[in-house]
N, C-alpha and C positions, 0 to 999 in steps of 0.2 A: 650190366647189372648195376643196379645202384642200392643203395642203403639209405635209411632212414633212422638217427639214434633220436630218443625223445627220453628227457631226464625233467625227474620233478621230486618232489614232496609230497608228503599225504595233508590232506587240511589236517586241522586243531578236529580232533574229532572223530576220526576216522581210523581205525587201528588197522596195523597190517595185515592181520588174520582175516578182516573182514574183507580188505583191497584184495588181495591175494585170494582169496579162494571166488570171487568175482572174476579175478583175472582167468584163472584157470577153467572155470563153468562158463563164463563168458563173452570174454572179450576174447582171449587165445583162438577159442572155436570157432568166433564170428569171423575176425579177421584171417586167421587158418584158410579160412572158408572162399577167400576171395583167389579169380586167377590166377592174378597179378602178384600175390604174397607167395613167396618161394619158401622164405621162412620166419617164422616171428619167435622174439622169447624177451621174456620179461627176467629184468635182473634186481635183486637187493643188495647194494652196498654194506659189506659186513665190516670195512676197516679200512683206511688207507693203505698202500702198499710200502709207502716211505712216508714220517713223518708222522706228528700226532694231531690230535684232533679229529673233526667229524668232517664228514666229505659234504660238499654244498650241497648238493643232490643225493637222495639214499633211497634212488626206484632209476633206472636204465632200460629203455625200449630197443632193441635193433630189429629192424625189417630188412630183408633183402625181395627186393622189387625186381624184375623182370621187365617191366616195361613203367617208367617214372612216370611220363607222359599223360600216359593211357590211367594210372592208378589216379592221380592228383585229378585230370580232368573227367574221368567217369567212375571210379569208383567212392573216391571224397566226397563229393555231393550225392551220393546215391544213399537209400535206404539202410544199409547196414551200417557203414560208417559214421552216417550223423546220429542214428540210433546209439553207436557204442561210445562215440564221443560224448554225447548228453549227457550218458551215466559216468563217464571219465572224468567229465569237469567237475563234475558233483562231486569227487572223493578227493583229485589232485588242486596241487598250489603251483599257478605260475609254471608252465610247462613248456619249456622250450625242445625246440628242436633242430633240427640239421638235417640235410641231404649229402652224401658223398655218393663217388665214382671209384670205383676198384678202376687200379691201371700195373701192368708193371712194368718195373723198373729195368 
């Protein structure tokens, strides 16, 4: 199994009412939708846990993937993906992401 976290900002312009209720009609169900997603959820940064201030990022993606391979070389380029990322860039700022591997210890 692998994971996917993807951490961003909302543009200058874009309130979280409006991202969020997108997220939930949209993107959640599109991507839901696919094999390969075992599970997806969108997180809001409400505070740091230690320390003050605002956290660099204040929106967290985790996917748990079934098959990384297979999601990255057929579902990525496929129709639903570039669809839900089009209207993703249109809301978020500079979005990075990560791939892990659960193992244990």
């Amino acid at each position: 199994m692998a994971y996917l976290i993807l951490r961003y900002n909302l543009k200058d312009g874009v309130t979280a009412a409006q991202f969020e209720q997108w997220v939930r009609e949209t993107d959640q169900p599109a991507m839901r939708g696919l094999k390969r997603v075992e599970s997806f959820n969108t997180y809001r940064v409400t505070g740091l846990l230690m320390g003050e201030g605002e956290a660099a990022q204040r929106y967290f993606e985790i996917f748990e993937i079934s098959d990384l391979a297979g999601f990255t070389g057929d579902d990525m380029p496929g129709e639903t993906v570039q669809a839900i990322m089009g209207a993703f860039m249109q809301m978020v700022d500079n979005p990075n992401s990560i791939s892990l591997n659960g193992f244990r210890a």
